[in-house]
PDB file with SEQRES, HELIX, SHEET and CRYST1 records, atoms N, CA, C and O in Angstrom:
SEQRES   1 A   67  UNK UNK UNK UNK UNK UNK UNK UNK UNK UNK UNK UNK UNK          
SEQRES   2 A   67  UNK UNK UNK UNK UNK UNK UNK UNK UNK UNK UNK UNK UNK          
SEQRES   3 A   67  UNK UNK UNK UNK UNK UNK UNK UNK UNK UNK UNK UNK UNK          
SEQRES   4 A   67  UNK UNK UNK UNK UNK UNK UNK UNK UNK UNK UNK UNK UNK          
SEQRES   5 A   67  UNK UNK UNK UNK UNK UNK UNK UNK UNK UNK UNK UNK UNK          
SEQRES   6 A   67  UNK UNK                                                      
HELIX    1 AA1 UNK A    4  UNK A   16  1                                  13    
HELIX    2 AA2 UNK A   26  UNK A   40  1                                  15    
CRYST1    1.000    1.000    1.000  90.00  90.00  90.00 P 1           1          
ATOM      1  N   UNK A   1       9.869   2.740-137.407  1.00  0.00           N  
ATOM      2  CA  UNK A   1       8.841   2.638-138.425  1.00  0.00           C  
ATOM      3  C   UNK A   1       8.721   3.994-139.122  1.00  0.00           C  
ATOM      4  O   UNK A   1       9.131   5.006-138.553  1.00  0.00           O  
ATOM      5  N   UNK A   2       8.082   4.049-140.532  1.00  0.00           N  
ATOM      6  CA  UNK A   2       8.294   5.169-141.279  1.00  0.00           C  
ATOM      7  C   UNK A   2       6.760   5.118-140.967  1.00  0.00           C  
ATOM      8  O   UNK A   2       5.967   4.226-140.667  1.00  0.00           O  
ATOM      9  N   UNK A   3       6.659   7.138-141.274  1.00  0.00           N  
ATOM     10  CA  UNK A   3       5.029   7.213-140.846  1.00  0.00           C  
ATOM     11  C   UNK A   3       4.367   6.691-142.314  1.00  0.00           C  
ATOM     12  O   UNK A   3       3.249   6.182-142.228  1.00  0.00           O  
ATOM     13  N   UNK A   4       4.935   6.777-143.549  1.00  0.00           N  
ATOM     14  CA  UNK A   4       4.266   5.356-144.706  1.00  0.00           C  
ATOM     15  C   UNK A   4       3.945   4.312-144.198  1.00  0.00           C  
ATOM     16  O   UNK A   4       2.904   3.690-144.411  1.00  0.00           O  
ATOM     17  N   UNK A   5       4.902   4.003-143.408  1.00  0.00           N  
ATOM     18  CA  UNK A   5       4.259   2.254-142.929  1.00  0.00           C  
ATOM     19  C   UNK A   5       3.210   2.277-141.955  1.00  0.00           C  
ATOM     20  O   UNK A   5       2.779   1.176-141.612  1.00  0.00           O  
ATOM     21  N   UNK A   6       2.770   3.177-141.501  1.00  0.00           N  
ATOM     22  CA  UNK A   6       2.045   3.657-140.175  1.00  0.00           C  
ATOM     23  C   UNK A   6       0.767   3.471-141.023  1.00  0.00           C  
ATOM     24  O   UNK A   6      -0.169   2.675-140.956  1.00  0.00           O  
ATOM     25  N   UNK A   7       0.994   4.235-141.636  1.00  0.00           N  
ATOM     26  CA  UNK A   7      -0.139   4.641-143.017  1.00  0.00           C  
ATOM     27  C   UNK A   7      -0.755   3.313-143.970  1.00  0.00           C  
ATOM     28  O   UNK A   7      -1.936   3.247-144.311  1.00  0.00           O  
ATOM     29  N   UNK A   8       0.182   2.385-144.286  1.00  0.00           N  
ATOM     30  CA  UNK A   8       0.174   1.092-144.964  1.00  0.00           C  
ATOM     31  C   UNK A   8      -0.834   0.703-144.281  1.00  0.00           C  
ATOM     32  O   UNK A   8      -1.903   0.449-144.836  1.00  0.00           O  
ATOM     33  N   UNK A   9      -0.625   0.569-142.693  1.00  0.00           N  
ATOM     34  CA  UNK A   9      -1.294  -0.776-142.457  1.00  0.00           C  
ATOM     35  C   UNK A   9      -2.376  -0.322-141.824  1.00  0.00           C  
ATOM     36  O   UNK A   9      -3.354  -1.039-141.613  1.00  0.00           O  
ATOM     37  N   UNK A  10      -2.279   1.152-141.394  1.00  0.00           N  
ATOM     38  CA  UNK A  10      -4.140   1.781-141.310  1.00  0.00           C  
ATOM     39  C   UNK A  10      -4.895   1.137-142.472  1.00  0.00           C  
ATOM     40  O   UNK A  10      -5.927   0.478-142.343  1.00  0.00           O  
ATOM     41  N   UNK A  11      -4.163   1.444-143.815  1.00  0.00           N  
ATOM     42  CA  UNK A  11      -5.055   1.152-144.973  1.00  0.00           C  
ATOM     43  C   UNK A  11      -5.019  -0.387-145.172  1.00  0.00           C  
ATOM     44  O   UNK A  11      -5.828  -0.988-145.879  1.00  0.00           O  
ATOM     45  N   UNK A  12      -4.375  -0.756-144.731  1.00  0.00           N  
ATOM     46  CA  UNK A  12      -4.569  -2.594-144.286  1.00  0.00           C  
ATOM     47  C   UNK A  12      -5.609  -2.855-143.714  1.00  0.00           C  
ATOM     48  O   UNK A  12      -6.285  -3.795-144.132  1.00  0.00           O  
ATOM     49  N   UNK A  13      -6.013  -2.131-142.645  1.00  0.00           N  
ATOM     50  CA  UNK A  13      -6.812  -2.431-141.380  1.00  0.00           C  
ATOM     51  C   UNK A  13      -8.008  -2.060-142.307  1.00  0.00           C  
ATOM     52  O   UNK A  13      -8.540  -3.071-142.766  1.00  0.00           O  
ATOM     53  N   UNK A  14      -8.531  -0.987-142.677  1.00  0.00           N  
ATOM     54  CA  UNK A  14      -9.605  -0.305-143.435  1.00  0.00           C  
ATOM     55  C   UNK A  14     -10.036  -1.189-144.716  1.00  0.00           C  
ATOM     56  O   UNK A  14     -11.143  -1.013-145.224  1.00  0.00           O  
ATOM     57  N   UNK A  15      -9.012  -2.271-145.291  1.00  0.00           N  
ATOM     58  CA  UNK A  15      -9.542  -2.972-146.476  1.00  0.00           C  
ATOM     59  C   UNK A  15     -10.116  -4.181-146.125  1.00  0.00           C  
ATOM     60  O   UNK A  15     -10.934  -4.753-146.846  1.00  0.00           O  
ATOM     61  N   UNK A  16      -9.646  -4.697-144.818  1.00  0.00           N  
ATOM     62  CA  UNK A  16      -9.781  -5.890-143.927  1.00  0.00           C  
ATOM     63  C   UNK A  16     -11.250  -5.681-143.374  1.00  0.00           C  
ATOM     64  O   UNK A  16     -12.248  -6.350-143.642  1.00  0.00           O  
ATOM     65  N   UNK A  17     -11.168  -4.893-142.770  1.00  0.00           N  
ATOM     66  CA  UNK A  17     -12.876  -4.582-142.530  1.00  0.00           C  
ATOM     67  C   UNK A  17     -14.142  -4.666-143.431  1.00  0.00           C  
ATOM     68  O   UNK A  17     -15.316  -4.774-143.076  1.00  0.00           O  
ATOM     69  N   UNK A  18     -13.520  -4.577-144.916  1.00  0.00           N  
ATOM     70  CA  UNK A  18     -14.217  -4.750-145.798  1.00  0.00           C  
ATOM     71  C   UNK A  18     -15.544  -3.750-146.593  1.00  0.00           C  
ATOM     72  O   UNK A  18     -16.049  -3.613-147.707  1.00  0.00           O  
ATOM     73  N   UNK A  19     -15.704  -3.115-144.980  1.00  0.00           N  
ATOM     74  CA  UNK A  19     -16.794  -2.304-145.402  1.00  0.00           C  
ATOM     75  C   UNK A  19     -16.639  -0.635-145.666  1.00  0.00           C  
ATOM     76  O   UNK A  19     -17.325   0.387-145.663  1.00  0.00           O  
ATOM     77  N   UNK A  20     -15.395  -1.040-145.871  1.00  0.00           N  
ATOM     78  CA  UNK A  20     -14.549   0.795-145.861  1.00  0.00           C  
ATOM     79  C   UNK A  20     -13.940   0.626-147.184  1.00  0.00           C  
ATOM     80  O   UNK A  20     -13.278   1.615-147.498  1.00  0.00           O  
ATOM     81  N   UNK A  21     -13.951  -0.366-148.114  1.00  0.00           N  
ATOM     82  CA  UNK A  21     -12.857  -0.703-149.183  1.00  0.00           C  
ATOM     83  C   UNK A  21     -12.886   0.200-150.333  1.00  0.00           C  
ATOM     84  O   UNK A  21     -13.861  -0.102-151.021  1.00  0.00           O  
ATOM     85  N   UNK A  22     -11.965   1.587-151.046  1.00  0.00           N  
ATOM     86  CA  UNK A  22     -11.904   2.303-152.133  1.00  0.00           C  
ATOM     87  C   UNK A  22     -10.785   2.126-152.668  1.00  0.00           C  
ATOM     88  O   UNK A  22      -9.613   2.114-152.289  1.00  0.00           O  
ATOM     89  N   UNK A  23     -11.423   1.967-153.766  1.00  0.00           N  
ATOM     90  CA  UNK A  23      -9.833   1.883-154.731  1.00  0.00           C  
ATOM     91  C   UNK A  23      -9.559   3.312-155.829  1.00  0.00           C  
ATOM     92  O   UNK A  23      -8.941   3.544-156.868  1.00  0.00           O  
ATOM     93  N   UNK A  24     -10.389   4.004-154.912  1.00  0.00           N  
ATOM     94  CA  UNK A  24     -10.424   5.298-155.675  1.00  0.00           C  
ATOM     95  C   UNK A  24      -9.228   6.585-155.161  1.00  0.00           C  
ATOM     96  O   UNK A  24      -8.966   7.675-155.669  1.00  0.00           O  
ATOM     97  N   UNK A  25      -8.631   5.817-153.825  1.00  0.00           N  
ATOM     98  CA  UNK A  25      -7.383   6.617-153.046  1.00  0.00           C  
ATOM     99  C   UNK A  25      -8.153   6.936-151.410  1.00  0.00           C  
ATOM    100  O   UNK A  25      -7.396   7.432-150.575  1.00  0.00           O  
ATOM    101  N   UNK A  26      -9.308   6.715-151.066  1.00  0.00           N  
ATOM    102  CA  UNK A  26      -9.829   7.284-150.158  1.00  0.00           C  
ATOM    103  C   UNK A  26      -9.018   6.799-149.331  1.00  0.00           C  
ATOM    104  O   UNK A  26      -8.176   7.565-148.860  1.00  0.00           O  
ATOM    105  N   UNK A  27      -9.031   5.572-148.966  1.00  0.00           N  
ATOM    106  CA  UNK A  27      -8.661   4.628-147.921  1.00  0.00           C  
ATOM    107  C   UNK A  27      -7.058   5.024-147.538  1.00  0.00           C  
ATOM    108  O   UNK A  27      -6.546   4.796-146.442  1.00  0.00           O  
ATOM    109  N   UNK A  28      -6.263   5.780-148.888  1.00  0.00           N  
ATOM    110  CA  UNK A  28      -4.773   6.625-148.042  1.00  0.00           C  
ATOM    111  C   UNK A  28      -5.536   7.461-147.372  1.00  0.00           C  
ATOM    112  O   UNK A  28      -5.427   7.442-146.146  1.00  0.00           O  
ATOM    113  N   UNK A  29      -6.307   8.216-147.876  1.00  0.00           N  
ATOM    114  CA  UNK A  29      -6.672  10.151-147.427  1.00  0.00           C  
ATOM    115  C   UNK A  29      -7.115   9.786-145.836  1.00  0.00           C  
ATOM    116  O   UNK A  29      -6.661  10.352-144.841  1.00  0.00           O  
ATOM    117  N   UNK A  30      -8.362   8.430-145.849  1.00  0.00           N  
ATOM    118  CA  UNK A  30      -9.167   8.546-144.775  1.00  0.00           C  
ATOM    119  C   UNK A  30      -7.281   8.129-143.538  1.00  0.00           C  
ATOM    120  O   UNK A  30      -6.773   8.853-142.682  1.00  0.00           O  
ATOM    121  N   UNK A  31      -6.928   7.061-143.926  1.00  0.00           N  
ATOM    122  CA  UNK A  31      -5.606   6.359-143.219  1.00  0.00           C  
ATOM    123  C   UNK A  31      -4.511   8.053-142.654  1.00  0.00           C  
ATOM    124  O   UNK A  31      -3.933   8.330-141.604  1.00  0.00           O  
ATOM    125  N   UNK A  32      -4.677   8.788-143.946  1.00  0.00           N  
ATOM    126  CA  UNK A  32      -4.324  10.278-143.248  1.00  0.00           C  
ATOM    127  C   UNK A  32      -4.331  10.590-142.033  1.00  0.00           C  
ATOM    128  O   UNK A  32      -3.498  10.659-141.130  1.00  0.00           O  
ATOM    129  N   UNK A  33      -6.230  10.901-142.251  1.00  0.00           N  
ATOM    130  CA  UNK A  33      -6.757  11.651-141.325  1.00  0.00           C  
ATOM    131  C   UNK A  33      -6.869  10.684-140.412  1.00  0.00           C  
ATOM    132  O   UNK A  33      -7.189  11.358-139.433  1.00  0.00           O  
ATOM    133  N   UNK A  34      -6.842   9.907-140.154  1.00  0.00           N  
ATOM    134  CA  UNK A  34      -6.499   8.899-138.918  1.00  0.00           C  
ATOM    135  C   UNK A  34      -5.598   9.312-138.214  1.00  0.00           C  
ATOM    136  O   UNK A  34      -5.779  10.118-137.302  1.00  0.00           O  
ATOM    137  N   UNK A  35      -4.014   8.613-138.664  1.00  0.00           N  
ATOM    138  CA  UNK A  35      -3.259   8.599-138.452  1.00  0.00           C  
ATOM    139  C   UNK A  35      -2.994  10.592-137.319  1.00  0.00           C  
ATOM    140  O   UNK A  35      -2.945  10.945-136.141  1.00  0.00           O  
ATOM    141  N   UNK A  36      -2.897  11.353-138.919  1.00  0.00           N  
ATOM    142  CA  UNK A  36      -3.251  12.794-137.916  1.00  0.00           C  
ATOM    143  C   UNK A  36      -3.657  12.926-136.093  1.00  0.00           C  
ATOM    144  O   UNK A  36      -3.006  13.238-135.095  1.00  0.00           O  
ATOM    145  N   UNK A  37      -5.374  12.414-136.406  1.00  0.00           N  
ATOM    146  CA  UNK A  37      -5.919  12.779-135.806  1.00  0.00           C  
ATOM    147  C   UNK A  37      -5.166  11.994-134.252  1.00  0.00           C  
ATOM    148  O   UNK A  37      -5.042  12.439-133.111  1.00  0.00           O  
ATOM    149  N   UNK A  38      -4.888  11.040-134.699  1.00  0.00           N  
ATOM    150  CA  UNK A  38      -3.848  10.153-133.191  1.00  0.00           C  
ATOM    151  C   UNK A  38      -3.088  11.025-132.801  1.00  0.00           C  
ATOM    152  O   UNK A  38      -2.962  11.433-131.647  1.00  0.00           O  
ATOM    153  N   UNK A  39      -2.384  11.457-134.003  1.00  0.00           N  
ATOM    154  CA  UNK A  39      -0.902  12.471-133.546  1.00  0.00           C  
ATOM    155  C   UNK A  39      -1.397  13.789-132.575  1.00  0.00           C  
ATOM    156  O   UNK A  39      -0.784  14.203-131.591  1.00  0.00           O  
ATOM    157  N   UNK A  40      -2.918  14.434-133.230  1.00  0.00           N  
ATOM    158  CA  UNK A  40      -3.316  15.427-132.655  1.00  0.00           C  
ATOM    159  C   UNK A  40      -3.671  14.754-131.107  1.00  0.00           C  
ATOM    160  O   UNK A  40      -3.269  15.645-130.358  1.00  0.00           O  
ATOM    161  N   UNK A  41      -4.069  13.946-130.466  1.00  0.00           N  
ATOM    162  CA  UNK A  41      -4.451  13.107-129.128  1.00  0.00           C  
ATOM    163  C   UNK A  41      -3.069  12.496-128.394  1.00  0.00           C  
ATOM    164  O   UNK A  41      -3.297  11.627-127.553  1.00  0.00           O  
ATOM    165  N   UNK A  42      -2.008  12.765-128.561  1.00  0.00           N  
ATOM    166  CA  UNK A  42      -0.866  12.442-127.971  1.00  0.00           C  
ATOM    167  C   UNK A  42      -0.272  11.415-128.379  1.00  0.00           C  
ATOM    168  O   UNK A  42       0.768  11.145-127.778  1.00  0.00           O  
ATOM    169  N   UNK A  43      -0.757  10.360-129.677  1.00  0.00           N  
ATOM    170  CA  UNK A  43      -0.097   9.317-129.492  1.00  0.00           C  
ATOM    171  C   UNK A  43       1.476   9.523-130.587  1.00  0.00           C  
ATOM    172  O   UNK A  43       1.682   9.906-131.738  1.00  0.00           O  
ATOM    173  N   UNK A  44       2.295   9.039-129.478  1.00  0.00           N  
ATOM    174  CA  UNK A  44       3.741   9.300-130.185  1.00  0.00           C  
ATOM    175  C   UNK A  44       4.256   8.300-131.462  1.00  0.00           C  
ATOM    176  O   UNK A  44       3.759   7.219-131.778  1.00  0.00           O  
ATOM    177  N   UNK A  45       5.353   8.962-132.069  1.00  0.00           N  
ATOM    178  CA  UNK A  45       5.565   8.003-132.995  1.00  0.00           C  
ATOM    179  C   UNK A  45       6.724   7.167-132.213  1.00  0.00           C  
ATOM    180  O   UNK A  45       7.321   7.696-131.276  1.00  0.00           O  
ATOM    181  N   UNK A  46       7.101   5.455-132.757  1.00  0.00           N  
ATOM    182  CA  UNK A  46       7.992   5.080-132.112  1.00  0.00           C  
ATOM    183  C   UNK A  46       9.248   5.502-131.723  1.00  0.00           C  
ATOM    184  O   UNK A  46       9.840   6.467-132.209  1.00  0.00           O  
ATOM    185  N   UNK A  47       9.681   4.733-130.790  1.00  0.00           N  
ATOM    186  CA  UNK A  47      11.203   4.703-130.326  1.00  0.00           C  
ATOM    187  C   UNK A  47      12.045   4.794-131.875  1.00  0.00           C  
ATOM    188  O   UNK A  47      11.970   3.864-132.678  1.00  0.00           O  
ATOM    189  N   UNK A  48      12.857   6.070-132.153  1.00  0.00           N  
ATOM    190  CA  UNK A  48      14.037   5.448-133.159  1.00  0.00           C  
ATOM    191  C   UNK A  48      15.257   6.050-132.730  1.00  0.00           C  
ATOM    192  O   UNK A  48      15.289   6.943-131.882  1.00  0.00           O  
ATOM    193  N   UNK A  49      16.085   5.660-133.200  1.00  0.00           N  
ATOM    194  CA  UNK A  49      17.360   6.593-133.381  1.00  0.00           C  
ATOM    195  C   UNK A  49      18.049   7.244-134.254  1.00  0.00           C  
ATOM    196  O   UNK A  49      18.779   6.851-135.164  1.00  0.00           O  
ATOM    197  N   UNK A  50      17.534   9.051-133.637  1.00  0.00           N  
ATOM    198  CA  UNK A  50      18.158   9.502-134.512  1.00  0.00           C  
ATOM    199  C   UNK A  50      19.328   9.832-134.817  1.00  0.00           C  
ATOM    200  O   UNK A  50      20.079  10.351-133.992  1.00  0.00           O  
ATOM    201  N   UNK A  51      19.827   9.476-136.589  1.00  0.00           N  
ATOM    202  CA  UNK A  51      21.325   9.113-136.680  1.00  0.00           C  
ATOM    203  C   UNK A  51      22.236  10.545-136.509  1.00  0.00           C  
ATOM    204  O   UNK A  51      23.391  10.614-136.089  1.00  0.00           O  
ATOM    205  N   UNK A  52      21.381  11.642-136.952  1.00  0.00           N  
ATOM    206  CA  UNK A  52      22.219  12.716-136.734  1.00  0.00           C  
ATOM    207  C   UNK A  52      23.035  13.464-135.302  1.00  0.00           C  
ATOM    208  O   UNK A  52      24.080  14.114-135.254  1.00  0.00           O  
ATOM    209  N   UNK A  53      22.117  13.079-134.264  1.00  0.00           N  
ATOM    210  CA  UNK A  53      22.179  12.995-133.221  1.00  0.00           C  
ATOM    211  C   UNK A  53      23.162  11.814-132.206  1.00  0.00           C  
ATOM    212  O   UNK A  53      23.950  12.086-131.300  1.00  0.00           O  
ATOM    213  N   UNK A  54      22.819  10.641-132.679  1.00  0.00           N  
ATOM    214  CA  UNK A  54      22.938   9.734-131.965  1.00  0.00           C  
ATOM    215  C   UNK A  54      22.351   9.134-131.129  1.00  0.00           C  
ATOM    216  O   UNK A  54      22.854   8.081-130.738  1.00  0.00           O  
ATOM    217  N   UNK A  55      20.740   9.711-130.404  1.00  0.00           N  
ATOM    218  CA  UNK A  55      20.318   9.533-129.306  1.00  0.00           C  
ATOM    219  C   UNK A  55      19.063   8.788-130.013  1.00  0.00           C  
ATOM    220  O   UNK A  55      18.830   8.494-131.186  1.00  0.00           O  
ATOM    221  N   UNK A  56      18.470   8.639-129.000  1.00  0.00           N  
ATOM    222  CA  UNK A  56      17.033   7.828-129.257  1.00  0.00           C  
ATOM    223  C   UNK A  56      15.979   8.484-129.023  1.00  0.00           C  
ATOM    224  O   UNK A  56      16.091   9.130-127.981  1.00  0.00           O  
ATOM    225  N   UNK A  57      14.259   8.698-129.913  1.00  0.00           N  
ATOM    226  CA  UNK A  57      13.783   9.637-129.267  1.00  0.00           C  
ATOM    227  C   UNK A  57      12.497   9.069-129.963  1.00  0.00           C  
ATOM    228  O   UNK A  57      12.594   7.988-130.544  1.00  0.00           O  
ATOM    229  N   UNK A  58      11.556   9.590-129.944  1.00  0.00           N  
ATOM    230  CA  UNK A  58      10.444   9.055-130.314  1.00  0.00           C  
ATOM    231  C   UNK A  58      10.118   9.980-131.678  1.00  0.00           C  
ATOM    232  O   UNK A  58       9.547  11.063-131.805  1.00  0.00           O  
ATOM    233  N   UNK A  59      10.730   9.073-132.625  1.00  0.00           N  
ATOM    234  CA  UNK A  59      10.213  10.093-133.934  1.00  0.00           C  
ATOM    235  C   UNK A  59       9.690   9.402-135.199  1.00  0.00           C  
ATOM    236  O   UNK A  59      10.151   8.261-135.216  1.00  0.00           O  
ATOM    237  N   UNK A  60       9.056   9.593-136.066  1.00  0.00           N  
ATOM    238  CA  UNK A  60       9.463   8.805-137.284  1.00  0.00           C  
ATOM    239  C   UNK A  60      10.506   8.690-137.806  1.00  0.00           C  
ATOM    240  O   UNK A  60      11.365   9.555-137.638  1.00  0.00           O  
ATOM    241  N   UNK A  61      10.729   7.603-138.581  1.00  0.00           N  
ATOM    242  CA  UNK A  61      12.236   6.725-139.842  1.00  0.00           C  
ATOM    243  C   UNK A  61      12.145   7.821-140.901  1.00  0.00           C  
ATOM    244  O   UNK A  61      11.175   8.235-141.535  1.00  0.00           O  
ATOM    245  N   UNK A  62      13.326   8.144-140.911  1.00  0.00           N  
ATOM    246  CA  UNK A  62      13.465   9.119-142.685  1.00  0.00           C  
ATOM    247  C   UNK A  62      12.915   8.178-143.781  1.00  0.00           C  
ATOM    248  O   UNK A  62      13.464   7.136-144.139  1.00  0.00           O  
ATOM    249  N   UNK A  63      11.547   8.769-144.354  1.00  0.00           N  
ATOM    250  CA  UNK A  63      11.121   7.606-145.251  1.00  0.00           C  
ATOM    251  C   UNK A  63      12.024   8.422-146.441  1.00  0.00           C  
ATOM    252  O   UNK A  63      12.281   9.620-146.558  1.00  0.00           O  
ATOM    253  N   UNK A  64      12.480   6.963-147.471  1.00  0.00           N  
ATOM    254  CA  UNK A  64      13.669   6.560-148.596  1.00  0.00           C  
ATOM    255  C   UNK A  64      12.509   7.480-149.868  1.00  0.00           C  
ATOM    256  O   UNK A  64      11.295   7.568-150.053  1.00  0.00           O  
ATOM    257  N   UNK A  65      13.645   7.967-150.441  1.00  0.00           N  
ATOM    258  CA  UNK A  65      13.112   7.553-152.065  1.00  0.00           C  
ATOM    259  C   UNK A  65      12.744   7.433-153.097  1.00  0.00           C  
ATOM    260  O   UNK A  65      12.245   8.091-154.010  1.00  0.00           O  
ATOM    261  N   UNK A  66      13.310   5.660-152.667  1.00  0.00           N  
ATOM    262  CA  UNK A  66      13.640   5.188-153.548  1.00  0.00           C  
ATOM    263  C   UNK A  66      12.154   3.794-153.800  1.00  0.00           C  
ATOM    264  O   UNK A  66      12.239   2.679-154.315  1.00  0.00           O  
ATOM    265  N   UNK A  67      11.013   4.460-153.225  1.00  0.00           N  
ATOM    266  CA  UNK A  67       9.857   3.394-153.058  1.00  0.00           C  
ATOM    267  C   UNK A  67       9.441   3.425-154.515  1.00  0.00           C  
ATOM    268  O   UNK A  67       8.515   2.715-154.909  1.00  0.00           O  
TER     269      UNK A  67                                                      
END                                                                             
């Protein structure tokens, strides 16, 4: 998973709730500082493999782009 998509669906989760909903950009910034604040508490990013390497490791997907 790319940490964008990590990010997507925080701001998925935050529009779904309904009571968090900005269409003013908050809901990336707040999905940010979320996301961050996990990373700062240990939580890892998934299993990938990295291609330069070959091995598998817990990192984010080279996000493209071409979005």
């Amino acid at each position: 998973m790319k940490r964008s998509e990590a990010i997507e669906q925080i701001v998925n989760v935050l529009r779904l709730t309904g009571n968090h909903f900005c269409d003013d950009g908050r809901d990336l910034q707040d999905a940010e500082r979320i996301l961050k604040r996990l990373e700062g508490i240990g939580m890892l990013p998934p299993s990938a493999e990295l291609k330069q390497m070959g091995i598998r490791d817990n990192a984010w997907e080279a996000e493209d782009e071409e979005k």
